[in-house]
C-alpha positions in Angstrom: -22.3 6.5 -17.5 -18.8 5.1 -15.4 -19.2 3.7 -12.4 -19.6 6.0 -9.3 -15.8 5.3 -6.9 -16.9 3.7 -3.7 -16.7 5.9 -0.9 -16.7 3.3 1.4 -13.0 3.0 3.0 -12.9 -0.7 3.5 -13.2 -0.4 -0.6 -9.7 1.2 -0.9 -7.1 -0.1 -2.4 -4.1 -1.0 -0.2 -1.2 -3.3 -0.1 -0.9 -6.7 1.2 2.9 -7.3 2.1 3.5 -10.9 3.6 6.6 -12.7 2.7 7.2 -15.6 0.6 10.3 -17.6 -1.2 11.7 -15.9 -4.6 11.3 -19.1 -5.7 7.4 -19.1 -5.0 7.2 -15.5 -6.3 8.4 -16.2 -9.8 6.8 -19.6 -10.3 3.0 -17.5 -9.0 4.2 -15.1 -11.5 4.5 -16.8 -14.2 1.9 -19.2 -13.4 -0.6 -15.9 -13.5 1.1 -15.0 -16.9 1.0 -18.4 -18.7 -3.1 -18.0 -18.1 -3.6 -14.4 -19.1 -4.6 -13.1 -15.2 -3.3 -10.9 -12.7 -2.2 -12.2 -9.7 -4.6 -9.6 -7.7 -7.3 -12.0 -9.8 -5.2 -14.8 -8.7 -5.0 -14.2 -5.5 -8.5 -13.2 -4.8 -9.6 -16.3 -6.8 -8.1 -18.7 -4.7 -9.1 -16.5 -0.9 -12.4 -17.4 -2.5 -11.9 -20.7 -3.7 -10.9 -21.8 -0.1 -13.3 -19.7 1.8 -15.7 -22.4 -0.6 -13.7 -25.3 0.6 -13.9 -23.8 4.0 -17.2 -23.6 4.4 -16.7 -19.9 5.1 -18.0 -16.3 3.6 
């Protein structure tokens, strides 16, 4: 059986928009590309990687 959808609205997906170089955009891009992930994967890897370093949640 699929998973049920979350009707939770803090679980819905919605953009981020913040602004970086083109510069940084293309080397995150291919960065994400040359190991096979997103970079929604990547990006939510690393929030959790320095919430670790942090010490936070």
């Amino acid at each position: 059986m699929a998973d049920e959808p979350s009707l939770d609205p803090l679980d819905a997906i919605v953009s981020l928009n913040f602004k970086i170089t083109e510069r940084e955009r293309r080397s995150f891009k291919v960065w994400c590309a040359e190991r096979g992930i997103s970079q929604v994967e990547a990006f939510r890897k690393g929030v959790e990687l320095l919430r670790t370093q942090a010490g936070g949640t």
